[in-house]
C-alpha positions as CSV (number, residue, x, y, z in Angstrom):
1,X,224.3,49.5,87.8
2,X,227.6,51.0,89.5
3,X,226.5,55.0,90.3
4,X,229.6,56.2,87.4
5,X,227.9,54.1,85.0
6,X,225.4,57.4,83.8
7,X,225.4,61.1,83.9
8,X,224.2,62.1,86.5
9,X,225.4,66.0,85.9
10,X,226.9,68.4,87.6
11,X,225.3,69.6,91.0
12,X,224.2,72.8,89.1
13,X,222.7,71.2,86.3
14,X,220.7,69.3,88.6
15,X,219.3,71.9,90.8
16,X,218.3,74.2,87.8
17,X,216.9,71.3,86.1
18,X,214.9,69.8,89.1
19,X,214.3,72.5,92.1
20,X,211.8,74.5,90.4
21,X,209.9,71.6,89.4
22,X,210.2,70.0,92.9
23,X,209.8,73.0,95.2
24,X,205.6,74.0,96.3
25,X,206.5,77.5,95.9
26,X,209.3,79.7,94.1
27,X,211.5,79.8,97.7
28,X,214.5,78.3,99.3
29,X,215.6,77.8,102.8
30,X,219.8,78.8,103.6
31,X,221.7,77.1,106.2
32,X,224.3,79.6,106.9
33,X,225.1,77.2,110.4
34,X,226.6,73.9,107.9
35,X,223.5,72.9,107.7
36,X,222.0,72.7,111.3
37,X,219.1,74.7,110.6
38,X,217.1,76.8,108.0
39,X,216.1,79.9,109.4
40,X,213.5,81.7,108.2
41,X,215.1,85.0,107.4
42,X,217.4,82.9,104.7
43,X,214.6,82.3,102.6
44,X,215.1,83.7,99.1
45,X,213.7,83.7,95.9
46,X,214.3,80.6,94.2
47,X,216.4,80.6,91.0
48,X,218.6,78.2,88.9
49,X,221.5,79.3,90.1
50,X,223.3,76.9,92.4
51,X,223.4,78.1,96.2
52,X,226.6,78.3,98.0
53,X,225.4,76.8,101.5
54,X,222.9,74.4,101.8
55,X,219.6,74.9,100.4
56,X,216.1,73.6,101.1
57,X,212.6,73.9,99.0
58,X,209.8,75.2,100.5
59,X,207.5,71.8,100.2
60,X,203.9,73.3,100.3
61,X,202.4,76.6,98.3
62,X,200.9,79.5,99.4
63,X,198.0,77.8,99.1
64,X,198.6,74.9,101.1
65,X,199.3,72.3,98.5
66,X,202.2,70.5,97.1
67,X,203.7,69.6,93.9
68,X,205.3,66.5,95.2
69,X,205.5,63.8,97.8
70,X,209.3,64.4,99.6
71,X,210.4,61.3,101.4
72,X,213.3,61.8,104.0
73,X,215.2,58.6,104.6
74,X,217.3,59.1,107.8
75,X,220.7,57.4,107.8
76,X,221.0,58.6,111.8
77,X,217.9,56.6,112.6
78,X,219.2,52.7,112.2
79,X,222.1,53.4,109.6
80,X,222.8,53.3,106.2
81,X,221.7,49.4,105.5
82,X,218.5,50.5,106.5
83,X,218.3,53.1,104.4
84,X,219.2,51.3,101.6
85,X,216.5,48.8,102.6
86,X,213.9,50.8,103.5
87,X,214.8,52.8,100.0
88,X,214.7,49.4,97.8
89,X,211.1,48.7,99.4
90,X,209.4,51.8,99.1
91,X,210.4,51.4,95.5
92,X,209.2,48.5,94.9
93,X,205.8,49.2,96.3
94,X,205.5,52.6,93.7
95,X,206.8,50.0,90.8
96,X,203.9,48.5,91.7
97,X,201.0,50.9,92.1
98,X,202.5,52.3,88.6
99,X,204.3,55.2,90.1
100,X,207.5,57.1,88.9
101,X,209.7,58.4,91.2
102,X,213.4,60.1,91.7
103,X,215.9,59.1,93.7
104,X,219.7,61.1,95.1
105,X,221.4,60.3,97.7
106,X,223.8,62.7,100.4
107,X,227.4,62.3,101.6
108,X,226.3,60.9,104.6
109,X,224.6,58.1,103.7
110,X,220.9,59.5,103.9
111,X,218.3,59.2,100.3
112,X,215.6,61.3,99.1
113,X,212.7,60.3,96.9
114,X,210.7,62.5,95.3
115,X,207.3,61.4,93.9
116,X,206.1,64.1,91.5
117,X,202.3,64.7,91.0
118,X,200.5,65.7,88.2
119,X,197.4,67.3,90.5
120,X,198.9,69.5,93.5
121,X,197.6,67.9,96.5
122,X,196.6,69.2,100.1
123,X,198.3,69.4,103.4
124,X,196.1,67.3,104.8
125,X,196.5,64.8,101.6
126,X,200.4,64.7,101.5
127,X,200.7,64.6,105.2
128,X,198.1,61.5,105.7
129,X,200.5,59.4,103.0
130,X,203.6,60.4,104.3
131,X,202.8,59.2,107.7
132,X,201.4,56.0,107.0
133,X,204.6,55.1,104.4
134,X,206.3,56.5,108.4
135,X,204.3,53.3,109.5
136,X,205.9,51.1,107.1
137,X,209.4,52.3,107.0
138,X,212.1,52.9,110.0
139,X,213.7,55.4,108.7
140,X,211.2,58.0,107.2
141,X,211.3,61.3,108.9
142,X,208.2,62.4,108.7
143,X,208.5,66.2,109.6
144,X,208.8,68.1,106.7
145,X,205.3,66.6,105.3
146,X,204.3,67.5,108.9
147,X,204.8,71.2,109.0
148,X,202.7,73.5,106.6
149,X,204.5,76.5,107.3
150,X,208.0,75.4,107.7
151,X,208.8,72.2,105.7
152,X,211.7,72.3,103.4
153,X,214.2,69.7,102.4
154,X,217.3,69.6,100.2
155,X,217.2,68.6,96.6
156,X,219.4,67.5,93.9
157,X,222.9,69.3,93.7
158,X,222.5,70.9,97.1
159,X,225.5,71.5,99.0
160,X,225.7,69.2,102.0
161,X,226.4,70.2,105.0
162,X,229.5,67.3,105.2
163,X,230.8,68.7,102.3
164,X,229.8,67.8,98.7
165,X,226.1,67.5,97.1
166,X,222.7,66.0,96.8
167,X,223.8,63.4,94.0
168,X,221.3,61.9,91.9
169,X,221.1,58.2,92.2
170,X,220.2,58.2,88.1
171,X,221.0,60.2,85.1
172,X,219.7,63.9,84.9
173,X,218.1,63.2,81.6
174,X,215.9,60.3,83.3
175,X,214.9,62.6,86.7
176,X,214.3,65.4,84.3
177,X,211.4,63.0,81.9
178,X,210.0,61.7,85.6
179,X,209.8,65.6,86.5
180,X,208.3,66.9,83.6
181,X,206.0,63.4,83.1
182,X,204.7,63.6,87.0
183,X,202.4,60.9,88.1
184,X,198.8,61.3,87.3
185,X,195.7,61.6,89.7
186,X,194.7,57.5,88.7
187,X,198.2,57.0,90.1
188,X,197.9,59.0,93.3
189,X,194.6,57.6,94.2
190,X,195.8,54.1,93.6
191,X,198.9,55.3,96.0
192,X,196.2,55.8,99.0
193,X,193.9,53.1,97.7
194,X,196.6,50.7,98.9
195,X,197.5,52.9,102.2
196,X,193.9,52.8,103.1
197,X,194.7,50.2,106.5
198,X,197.7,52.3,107.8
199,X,196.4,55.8,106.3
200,X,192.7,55.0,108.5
201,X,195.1,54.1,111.4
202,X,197.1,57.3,111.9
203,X,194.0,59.6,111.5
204,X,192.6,57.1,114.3
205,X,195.6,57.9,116.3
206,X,195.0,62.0,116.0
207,X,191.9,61.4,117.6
208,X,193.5,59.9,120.7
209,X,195.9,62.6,120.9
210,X,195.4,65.9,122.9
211,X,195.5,68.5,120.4
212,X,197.8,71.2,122.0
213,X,199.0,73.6,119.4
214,X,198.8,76.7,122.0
215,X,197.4,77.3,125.6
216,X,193.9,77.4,125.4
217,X,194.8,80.8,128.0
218,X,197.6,82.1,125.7
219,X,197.0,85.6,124.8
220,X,195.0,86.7,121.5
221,X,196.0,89.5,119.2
222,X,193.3,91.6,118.9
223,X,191.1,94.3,117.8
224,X,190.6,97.2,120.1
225,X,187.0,95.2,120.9
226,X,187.3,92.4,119.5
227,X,189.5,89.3,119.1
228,X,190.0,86.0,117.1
229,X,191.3,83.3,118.9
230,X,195.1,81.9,119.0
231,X,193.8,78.6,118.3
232,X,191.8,80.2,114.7
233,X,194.7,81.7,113.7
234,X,197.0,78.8,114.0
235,X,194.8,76.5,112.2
236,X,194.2,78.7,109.7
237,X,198.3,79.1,109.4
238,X,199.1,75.7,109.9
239,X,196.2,73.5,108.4
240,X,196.0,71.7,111.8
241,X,192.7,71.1,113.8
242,X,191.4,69.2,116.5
243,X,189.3,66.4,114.6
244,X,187.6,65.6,117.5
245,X,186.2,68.9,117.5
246,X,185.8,69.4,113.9
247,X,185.2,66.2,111.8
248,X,186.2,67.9,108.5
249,X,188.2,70.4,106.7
250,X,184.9,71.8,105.6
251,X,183.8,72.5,109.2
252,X,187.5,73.6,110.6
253,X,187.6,76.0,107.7
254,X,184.0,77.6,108.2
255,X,185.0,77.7,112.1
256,X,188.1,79.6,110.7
257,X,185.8,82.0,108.7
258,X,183.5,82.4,111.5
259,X,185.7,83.3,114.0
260,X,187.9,85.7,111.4
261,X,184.7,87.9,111.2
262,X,183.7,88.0,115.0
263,X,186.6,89.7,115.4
264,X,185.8,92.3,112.9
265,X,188.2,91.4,109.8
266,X,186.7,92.3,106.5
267,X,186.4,88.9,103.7
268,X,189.3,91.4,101.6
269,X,191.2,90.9,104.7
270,X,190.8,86.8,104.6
271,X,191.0,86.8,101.0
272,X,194.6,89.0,101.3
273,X,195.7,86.7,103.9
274,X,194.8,83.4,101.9
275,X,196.3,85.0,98.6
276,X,199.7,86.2,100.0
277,X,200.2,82.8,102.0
278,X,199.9,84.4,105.3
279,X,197.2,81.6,106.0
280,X,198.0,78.4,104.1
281,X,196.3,76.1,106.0
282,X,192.9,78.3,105.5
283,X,194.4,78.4,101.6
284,X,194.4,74.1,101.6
285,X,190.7,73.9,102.9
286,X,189.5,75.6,99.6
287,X,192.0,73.5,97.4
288,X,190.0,71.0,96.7
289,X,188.1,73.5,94.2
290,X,189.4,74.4,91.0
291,X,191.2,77.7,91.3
292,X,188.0,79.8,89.6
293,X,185.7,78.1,92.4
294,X,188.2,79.0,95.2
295,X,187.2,82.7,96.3
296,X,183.7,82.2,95.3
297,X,183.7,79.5,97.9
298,X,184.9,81.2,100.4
299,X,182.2,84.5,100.3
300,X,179.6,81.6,100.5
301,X,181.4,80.6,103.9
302,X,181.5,84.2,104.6
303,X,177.9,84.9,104.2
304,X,177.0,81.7,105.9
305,X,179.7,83.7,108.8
306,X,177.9,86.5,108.9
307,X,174.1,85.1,108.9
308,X,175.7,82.8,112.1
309,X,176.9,85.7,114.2
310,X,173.9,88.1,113.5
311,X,172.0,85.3,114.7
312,X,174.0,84.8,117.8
313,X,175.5,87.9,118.5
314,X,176.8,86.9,122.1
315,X,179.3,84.1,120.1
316,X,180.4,86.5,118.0
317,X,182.1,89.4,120.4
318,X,185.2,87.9,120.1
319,X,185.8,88.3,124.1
320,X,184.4,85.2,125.5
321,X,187.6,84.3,127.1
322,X,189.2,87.3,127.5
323,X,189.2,89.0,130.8
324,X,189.2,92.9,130.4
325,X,191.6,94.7,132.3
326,X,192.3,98.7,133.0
327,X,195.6,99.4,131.4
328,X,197.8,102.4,131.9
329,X,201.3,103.9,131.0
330,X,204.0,103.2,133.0
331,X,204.9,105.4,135.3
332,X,207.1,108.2,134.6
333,X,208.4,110.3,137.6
334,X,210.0,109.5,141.0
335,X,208.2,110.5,144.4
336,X,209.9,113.4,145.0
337,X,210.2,114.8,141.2
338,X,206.3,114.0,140.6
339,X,205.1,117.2,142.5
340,X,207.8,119.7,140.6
341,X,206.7,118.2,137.3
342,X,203.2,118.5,137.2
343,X,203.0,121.1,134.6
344,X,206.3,120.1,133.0
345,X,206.2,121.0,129.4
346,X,205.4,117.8,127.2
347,X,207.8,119.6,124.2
348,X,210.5,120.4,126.6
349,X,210.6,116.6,127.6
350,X,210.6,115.4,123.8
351,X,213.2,118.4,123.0
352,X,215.5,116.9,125.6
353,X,214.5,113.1,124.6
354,X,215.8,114.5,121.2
355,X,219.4,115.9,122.1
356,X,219.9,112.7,124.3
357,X,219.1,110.5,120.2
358,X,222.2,112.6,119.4
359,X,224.4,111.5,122.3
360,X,223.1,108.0,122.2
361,X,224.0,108.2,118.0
362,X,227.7,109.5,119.1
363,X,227.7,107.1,121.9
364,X,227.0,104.2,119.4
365,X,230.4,104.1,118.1
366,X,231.9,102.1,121.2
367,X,229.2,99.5,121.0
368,X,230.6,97.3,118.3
369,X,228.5,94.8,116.2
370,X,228.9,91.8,118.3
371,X,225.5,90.4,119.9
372,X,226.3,91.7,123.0
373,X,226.7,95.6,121.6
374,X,223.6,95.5,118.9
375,X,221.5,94.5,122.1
376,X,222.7,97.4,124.2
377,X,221.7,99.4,121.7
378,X,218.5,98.2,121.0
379,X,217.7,98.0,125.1
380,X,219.0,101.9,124.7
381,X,216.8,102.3,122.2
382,X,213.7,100.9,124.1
383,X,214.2,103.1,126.4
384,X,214.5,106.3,124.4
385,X,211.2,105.3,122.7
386,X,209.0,104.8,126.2
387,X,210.7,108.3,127.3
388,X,208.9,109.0,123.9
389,X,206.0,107.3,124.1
390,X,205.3,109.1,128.2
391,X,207.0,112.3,127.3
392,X,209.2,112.3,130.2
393,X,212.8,111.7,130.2
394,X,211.9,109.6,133.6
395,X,210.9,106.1,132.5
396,X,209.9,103.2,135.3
397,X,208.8,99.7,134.4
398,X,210.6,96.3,134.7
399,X,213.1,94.2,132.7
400,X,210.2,92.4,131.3
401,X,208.7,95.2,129.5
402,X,212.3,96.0,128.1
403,X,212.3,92.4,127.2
404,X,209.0,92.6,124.9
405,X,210.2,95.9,123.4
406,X,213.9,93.9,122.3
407,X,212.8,90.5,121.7
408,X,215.2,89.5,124.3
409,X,215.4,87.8,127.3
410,X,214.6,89.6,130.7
411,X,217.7,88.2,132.6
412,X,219.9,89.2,129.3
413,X,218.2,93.0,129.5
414,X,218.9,93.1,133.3
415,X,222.6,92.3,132.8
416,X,222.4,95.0,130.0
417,X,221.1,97.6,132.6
418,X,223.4,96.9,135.1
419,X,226.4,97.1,132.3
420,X,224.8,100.4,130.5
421,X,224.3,102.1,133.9
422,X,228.3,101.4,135.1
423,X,229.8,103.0,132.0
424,X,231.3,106.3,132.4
425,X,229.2,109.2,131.9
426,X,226.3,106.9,131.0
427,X,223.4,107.5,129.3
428,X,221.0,106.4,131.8
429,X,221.0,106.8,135.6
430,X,219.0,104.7,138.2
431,X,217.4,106.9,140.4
432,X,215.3,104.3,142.0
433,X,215.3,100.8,142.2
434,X,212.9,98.1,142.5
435,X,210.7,97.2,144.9
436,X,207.9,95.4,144.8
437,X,205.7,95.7,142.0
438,X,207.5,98.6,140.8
439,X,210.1,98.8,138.3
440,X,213.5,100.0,138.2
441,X,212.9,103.7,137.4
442,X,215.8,105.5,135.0
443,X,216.5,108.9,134.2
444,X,217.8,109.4,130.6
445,X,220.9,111.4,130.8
446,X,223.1,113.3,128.3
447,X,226.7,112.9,129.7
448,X,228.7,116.0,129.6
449,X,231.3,114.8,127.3
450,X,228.7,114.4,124.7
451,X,226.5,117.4,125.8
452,X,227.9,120.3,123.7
453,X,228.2,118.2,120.3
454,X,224.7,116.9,120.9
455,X,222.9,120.1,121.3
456,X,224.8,121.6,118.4
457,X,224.0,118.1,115.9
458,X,220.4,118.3,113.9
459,X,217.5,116.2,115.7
460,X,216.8,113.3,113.2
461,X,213.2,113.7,112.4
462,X,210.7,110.7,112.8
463,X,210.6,107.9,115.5
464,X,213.5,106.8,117.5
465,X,212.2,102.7,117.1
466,X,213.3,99.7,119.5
467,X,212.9,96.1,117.8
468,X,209.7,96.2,115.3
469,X,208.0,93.0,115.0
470,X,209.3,91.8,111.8
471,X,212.8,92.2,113.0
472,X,212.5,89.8,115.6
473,X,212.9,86.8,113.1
474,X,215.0,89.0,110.1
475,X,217.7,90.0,113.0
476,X,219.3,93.0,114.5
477,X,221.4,94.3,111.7
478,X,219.1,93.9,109.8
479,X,217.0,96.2,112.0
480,X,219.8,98.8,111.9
481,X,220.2,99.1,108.1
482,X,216.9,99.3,107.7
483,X,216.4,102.1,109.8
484,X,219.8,103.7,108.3
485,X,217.9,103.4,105.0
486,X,214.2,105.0,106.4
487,X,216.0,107.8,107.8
488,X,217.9,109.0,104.7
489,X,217.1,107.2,101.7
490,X,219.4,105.9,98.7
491,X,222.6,104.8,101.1
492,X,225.3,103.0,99.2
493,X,226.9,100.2,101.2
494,X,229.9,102.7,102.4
495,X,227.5,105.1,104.0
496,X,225.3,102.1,105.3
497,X,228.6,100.6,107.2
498,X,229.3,104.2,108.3
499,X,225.8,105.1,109.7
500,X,225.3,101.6,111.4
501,X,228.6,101.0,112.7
502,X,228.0,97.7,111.3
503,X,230.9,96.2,109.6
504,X,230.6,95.6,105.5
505,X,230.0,91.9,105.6
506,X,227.0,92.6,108.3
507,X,226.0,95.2,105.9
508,X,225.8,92.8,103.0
509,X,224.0,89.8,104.5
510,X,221.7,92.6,105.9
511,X,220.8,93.8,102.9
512,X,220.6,89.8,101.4
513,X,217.9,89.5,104.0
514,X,215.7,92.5,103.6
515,X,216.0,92.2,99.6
516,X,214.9,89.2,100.0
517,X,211.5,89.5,102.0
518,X,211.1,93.5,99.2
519,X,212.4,95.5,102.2
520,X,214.5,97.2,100.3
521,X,215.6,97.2,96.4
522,X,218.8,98.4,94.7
523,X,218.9,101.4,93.1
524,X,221.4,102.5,89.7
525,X,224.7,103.8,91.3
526,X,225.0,101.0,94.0
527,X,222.4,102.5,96.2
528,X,220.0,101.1,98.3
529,X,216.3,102.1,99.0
530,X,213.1,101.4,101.1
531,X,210.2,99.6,99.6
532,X,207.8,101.8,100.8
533,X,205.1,99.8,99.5
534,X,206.0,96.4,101.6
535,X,204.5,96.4,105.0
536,X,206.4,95.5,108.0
537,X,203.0,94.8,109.6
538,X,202.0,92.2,107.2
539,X,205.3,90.7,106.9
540,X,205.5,90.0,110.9
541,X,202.3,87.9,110.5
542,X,203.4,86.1,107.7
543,X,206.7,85.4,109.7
544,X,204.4,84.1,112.5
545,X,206.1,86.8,114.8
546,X,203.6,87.5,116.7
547,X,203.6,83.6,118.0
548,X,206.5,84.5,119.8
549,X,205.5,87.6,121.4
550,X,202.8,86.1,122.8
551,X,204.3,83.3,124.5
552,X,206.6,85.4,125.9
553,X,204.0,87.9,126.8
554,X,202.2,84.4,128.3
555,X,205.7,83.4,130.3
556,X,205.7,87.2,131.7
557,X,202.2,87.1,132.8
558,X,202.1,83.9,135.0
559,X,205.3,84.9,136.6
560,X,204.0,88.5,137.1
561,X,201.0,87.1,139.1
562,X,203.5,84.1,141.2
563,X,205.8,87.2,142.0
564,X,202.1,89.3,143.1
565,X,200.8,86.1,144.9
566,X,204.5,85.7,147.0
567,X,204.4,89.8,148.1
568,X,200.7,89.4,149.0
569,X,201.6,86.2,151.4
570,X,205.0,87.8,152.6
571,X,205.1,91.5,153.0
572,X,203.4,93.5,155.7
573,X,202.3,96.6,153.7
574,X,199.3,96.9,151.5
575,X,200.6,96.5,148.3
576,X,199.9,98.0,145.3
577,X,198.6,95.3,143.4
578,X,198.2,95.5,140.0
579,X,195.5,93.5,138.2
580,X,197.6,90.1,136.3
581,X,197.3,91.8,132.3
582,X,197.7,95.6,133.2
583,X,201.6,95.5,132.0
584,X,200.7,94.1,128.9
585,X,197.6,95.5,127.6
586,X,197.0,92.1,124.8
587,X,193.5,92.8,124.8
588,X,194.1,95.8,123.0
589,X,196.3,95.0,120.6
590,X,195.8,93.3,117.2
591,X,198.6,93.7,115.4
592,X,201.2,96.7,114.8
593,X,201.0,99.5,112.6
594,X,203.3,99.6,110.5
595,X,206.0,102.0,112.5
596,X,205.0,100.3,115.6
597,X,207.9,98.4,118.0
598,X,207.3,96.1,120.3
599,X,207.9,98.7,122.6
600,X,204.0,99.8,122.2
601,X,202.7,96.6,123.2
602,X,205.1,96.9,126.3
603,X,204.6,100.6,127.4
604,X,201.5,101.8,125.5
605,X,197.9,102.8,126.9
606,X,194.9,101.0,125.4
607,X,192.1,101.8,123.0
């Protein structure tokens, strides 16, 4: 049958018809890069209405299941021919376990088959079949079945990223009957019945591989006493577990409990973080039950957790493998300005920190939006908020601590410096630099220029905030207008490009972004608002943010302690040697408040 010889419908007929059937969960995946990648902070609500770029449903569900299986055929792997045969087979192997499937096909030669089921399934259950079909078939990409948190794919009517659509390789009224009809639990458990061989033999090969998902070392966000393990938390985010340490999801999922309330969270805590899909991989242990059984199941677990650790207190203090260091602020004042400033006046110092806000806001305008002028801002910023944070307009500590507090890299915040410091009349001055273990140490200074206008303008009440957590995946404009919008509520889009000195189209996608993750909501008249009930902290761990703080925090430490090791070996003074996590307290820190920056895991004191 030639491809023209049905209706296959329009590429918006399609995707309304088919996506929300399809997709685990009620979200979509953006490419705004022509389809290279699917950040993220593009994911939207998903609706009916046809995306512009390319779009990719989210695979599993909050609670770590799926609605379908989503089989990838890669036409870059061994060519189209391949694909086609690879395609015919697997087809004929459903035909013959009684399955029904749908079928489209992109511009560049690639095909998608979507096996819909009638009984959600787990992680564990999807991933197990897709990998051993991988075993079978050349060109089956196996990721997106691989990755709880992160699998997506394109489905029919999608724009491509060559141009044109996800086109359904049969009419839209027989997809739609296969969609709404999906194959029943007989037929899924015949599907594995006859994967049993190949299904056996990948599980086999898990237990020969080293099961690395993060350093065993890597630093733990913690409770002021307490921690749970990085290893925990990404199982119970990601479903994955070493099975030669746990033989079951029963046992990775009580470990998961166990370790959750040795580090003092409360069961509300688990149950929030299982419910809102901050840990889907916890969620896909318990799936197995019917939805009534779910939560009772896991407050058995949790009783079971607690009767374990008040029997063996010593495994439950959540420090095992943490080593306990003294932290401190950074310090503050040169040498020679220490002894005059001893009984400095801590409002005097905020007072000042306050007039220099209003230079650094007139200031602001020269910076455009580019990358390079929304990070000077944001490394002015960091500053502004340790001067803040030490109440002292003096602020010493290195380009790695800038670097936690921006989410950038230290060798991009040292070129930063070096540029910020070389303007005319800057806003900072280097009255020290490095040596040794001691950082730069800067001076915040209101240039003359800007001195009269900025004593005269209003202080703008609240925090002066570097990059919080969340913002670290949603972007920097995004951080701006939604800080605009905190500091004076109901901004229409002219004020927004006025306050941020963002142009209109940053604005918008801005505002796309945060609407999207309830940031912010629309107001009548065109104006734009706060959700004050969404929490940034709760929205950074769902993001996984805090994965990427602490491998950089990780990076930072080892090369803080080579850098210690080199002095100790090479320089002839004693030197002031600081103990390997005293720049980054980690121990201390379980996750931000909600009007935390990164900046207070850089710069603050513990406990």
């Amino acid at each position: 049958m030639s491809r023209n010889s049905y209706s296959a419908g329009s590429p918006a007929d399609a995707w309304a018809a088919l996506a929300p059937i399809l997709a685990g969960q009620p979200r979509v995946r953006l490419s705004r890069d022509a389809g290279k990648t699917y950040p993220q902070k593009h994911e939207r609500a998903l609706t009916e209405a046809l995306p512009t770029f390319p779009a990719a449903v989210r695979i599993f569900g909050k609670d770590g299941t799926c609605a379908a299986i989503f089989l990838d055929f890669d036409s870059s792997v061994a060519g189209i021919d391949w694909v086609l045969a690879d395609v015919r087979a697997v087809q004929r192997w459903l035909h013959s376990v009684g399955a029904r499937w749908i079928e489209d096909y992109s511009p560049n030669g690639g095909r998608h088959v979507y096996i819909p089921l009638e009984q959600r399934v787990t992680f564990a259950e999807a991933r197990d079949l897709v990998e051993a079909l991988g075993t079978r078939y050349r060109t089956l990409d196996k990721t997106p079945h691989q990755n709880l948190l992160h699998g997506c794919m394109r489905t029919p009517g999608s724009p491509h990223k060559r141009g044109g659509h996800q086109e359904l390789a049969m009419s839209l009224s027989m997809a739609y009957a296969v969609a709404r009809r999906p194959n029943s639990a007989g037929i899924w458990a015949a599907m594995n019945a006859d994967l049993a061989g190949e299904i056996n033999a990948v599980r086999a090969l898990r237990l020969e591989t080293t099961f690395t998902p993060v350093a065993e070392d890597a630093p733990a966000v913690t409770h002021p006493a307490r921690r749970m393990s990085r290893v925990m938390q990404l199982m119970a985010q990601t479903g994955l577990y070493d099975t030669n340490r746990y033989a079951t999801d029963s046992d990775a999922r009580q470990a998961i409990v166990t370790g959750a309330a040795a580090a003092g969270l409360q069961l509300l805590d688990v149950e929030r973080r299982m419910m809102q899909g901050t840990w889907p991989g916890l969620a896909s242990f318990y799936a197995r039950y019917a939805s009534r059984h779910r939560v009772p199941a896991l407050r058995r677990d949790w009783i079971n957790a607690v009767n374990y650790l008040s029997k063996n207190p010593s495994t439950g203090d959540g420090n095992n493998n943490v080593r306990r260091s003294p932290t401190s602020r950074p310090t503050t004042q040169p040498p020679a300005l220490k002894a005059s400033n001893q009984n400095s006046n801590p409002d005097a110092e905020h007072r000042f920190i306050r007039t220099w806000r209003n230079a650094l806001r007139i200031r602001e305008v020269n910076y455009t939006e580019s990358r390079i002028g929304m990070a000077r801002r944001m490394v002015l910023r960091s500053l502004g908020e340790a001067a803040h944070m030490t109440a002292s307009q003096f602020v010493e500590f290195g380009v790695r601590s800038i670097a936690v507090a921006t989410g950038l890299d230290h060798t991009t915040v040292a070129l930063h410096l070096k540029a910020l410091r070389a303007e005319k009349d800057p806003l900072i001055t280097l009255v020290e630099e490095a040596r040794g273990i001691k950082g730069d140490l800067y001076m915040l200074t209101v240039p003359e220029e800007l001195k009269t206008a900025a004593e005269d303008a209003s202080w703008q009440k609240g925090k002066i905030h570097a990059l919080r957590p969340a913002f670290r995946e949603l972007g920097l404009p995004a951080a701006f207008v939604y800080e605009a919008l905190e500091h004076s509520p109901a901004l229409p889009i002219t004020d927004l490009v006025r306050v941020t000195r963002l142009s209109r189209s940053a604005v918008n996608e801005a505002l796309e972004v945060l609407a999207a993750w309830n940031l912010v909501t629309r107001n009548a008249g065109k104006s734009w608002s706060v959700v004050a009930a969404t929490s940034l902290k709760q929205l950074a761990e769902h993001l996984g943010v805090l994965e990427a703080v602490a491998a950089q925090l990780q990076r930072y430490r080892i090369e803080r302690i080579i850098w210690r090791e080199w002095l100790a070996s090479n320089v002839n003074t004693v030197a002031e040697l600081l103990s390997p996590g005293e720049d980054y307290p980690w121990e201390a820190f379980e996750g931000p408040p909600d009007d935390w920056a990164l900046s207070d895991i850089a710069f603050s004191r513990a406990g």
